[in-house]
C-alpha positions as CSV (number, residue, x, y, z in Angstrom):
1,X,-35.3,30.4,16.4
2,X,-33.5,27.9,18.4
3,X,-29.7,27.0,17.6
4,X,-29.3,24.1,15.3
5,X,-27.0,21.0,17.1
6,X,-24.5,19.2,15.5
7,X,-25.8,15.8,15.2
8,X,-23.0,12.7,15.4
9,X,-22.4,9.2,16.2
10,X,-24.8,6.9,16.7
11,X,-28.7,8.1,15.6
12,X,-31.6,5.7,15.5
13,X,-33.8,5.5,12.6
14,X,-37.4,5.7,14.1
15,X,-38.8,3.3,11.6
16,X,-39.7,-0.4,10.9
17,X,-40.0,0.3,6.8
18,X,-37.1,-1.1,5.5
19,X,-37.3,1.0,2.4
20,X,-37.0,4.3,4.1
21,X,-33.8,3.1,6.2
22,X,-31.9,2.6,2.6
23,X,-32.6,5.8,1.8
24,X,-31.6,7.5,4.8
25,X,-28.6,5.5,5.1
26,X,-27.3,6.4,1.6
27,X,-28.1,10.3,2.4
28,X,-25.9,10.0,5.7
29,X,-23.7,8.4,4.4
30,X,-20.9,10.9,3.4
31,X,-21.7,12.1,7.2
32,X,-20.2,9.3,9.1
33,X,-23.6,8.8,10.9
34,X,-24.0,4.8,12.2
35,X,-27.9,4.6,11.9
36,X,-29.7,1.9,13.6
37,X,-33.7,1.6,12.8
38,X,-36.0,0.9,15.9
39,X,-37.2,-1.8,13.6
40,X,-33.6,-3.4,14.2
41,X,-33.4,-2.8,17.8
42,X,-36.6,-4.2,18.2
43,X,-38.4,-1.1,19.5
44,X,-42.2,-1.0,19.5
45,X,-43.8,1.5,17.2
46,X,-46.4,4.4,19.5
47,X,-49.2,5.8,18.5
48,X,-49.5,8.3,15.6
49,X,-52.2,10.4,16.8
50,X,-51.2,13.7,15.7
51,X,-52.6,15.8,13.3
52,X,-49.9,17.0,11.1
53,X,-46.7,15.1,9.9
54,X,-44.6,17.1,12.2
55,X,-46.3,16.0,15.2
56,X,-46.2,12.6,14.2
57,X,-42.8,12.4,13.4
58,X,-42.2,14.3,16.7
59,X,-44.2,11.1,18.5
60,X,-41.9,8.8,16.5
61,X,-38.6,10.2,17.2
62,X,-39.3,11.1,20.8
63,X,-40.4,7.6,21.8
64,X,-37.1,6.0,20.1
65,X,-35.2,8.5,21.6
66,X,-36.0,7.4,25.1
67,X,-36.4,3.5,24.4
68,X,-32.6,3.6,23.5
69,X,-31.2,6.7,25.1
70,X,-29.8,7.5,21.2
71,X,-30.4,10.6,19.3
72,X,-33.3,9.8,16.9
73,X,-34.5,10.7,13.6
74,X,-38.3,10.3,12.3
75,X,-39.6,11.0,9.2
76,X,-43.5,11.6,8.4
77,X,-44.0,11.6,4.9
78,X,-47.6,11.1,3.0
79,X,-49.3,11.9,-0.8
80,X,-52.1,14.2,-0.9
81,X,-54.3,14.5,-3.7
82,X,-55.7,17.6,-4.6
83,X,-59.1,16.2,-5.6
84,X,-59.3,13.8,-2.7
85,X,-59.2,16.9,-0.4
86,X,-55.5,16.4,0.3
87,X,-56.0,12.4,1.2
88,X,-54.6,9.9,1.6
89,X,-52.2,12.4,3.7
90,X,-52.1,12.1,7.0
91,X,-53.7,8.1,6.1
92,X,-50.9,7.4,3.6
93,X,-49.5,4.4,5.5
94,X,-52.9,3.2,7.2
95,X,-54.5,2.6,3.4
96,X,-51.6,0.3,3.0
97,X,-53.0,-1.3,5.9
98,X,-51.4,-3.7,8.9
99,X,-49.4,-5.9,5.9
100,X,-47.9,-2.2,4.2
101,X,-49.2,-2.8,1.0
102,X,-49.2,0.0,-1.2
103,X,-51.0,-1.9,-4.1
104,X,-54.3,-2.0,-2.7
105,X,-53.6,1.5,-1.8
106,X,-52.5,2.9,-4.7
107,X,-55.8,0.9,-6.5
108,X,-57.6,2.8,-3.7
109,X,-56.4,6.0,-5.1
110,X,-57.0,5.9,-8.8
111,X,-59.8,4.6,-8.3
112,X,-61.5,7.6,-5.9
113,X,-59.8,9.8,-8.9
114,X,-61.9,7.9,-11.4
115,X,-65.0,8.4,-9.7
116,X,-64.4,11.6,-9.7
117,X,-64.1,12.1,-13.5
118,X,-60.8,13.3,-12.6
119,X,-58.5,12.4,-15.9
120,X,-56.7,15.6,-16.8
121,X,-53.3,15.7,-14.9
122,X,-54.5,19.1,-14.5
123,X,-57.2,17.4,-12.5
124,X,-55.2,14.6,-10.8
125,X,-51.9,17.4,-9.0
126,X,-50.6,15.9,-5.5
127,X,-47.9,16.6,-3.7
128,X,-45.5,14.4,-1.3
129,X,-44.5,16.0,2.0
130,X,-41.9,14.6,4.6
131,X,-41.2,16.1,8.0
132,X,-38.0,15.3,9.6
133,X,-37.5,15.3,13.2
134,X,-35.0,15.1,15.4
135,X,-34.9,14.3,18.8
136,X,-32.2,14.5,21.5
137,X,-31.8,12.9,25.2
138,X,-32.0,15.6,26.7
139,X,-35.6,16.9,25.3
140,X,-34.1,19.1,22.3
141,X,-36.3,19.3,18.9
142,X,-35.4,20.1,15.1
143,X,-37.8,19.8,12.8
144,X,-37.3,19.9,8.5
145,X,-40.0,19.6,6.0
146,X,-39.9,19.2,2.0
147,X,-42.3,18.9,-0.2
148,X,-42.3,17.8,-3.9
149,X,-45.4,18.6,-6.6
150,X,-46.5,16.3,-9.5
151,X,-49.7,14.4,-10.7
152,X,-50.7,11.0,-10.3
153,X,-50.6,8.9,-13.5
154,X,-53.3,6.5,-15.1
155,X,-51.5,3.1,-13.2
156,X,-48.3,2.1,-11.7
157,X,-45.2,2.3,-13.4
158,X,-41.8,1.4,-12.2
159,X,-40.6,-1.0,-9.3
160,X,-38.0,1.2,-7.7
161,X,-38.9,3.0,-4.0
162,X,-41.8,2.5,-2.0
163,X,-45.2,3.4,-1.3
164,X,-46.9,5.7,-3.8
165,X,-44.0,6.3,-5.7
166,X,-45.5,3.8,-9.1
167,X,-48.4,6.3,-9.4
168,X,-46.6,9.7,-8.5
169,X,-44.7,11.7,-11.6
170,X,-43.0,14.6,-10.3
171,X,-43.5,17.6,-12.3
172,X,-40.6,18.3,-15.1
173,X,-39.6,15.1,-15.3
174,X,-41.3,11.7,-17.7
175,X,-40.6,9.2,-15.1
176,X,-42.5,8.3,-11.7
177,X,-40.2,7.9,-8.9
178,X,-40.4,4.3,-9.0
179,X,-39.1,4.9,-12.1
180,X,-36.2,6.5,-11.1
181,X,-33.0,5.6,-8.8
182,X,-32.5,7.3,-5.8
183,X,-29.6,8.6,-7.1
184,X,-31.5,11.0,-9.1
185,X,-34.0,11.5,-6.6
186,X,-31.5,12.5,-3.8
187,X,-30.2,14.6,-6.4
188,X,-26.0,15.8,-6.1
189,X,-27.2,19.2,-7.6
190,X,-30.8,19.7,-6.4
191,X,-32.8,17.4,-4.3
192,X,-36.2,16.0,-5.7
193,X,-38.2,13.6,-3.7
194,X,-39.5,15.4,-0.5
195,X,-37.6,13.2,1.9
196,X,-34.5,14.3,0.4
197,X,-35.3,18.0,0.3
198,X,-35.7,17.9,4.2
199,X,-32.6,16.1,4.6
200,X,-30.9,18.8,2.7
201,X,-32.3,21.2,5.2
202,X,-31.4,19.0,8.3
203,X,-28.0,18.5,6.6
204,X,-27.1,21.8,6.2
205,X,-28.2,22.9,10.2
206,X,-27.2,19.9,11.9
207,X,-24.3,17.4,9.9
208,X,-20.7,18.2,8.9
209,X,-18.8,15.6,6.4
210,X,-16.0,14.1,8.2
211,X,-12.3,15.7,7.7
């Protein structure tokens, strides 16, 4: 297994959705990490043409890593539905399409459920997965994934988040995450959403809280 690196200083966010940079900045926060999105520093977004999230988060971080010269960070997170044979996955942003917007998307998704008869939340389980990667200068990798398991409810509810969180209840809990604040999702005790179950990984490996 390789030896984790402390990660400091200056990291670029390799992302243009606005949504996931105020998460991450409020999880790095207590780490004294200035993060910087590609979005800000104008940095075009490559190709996602791998075939897991880890790849594509590796694509992502690697390309912002040498645009700026910057340690960067990438995260490739996506819902999959059990009864629509793990999609949108992999898909999850292009259903949004070019104008990321998740209502058409999660439309899409209850409605493929519906055709399928599938009204039980024993028939409508997903799961969210993120993979966080981190890329250095000099060609040096990390990689942290999280997952969190739930069902997908009969429509949207809540306005907090992004994405698919209006449609996605996470088991144990009433809410959906838009229903939640990311206070609770990010979780002091135990981390819920899948993003912040990576960074606790990540956190634990590569950041130490300033003295």
């Amino acid at each position: 297994m390789a030896q984790h690196r402390l990660l400091t200083g200056k990291v670029v966010l390799a992302t243009h959705n606005k949504g996931k940079l105020v998460e991450m900045r409020e999880l790095m926060a207590p780490y004294g990490i200035e993060l910087v999105s590609a979005g800000e520093l104008g940095l075009p977004e490559p190709e996602e043409d791998g075939y897991m999230f880890s790849e594509n988060a590796a694509i992502k971080a690697v390309a912002a890593c040498k645009a700026s010269g910057l340690p960067a960070l990438s995260d490739d997170s996506g819902l999959c539905v059990d009864a629509l044979d793990g999609a949108p996955g992999l898909f999850s942003a292009n259903w949004a399409g070019p104008g990321k917007d998740f209502g058409p998307a999660m439309a899409r998704v209850l409605a493929e459920l519906a055709k399928r008869g599938a009204t039980t939340p024993e028939q409508r389980r997903a799961h969210f997965t993120s993979a966080l990667v981190i890329a250095w200068p000099d060609g040096h990798q990390e990689l942290f994934e999280g997952r969190v398991f739930g069902t997908i409810v009969d429509a949207p509810r809540g306005t907090g988040g992004f994405g698919y969180n209006p449609i996605f209840q996470p088991d144990g809990y009433p809410e959906t995450f838009a229903e939640m604040t990311t206070t609770v999702k990010s979780g002091a005790d135990e981390a819920l959403s899948h993003r912040a179950r990576a960074f606790a990984q990540l956190a634990a490996a590569c950041l130490r809280k300033p003295a």
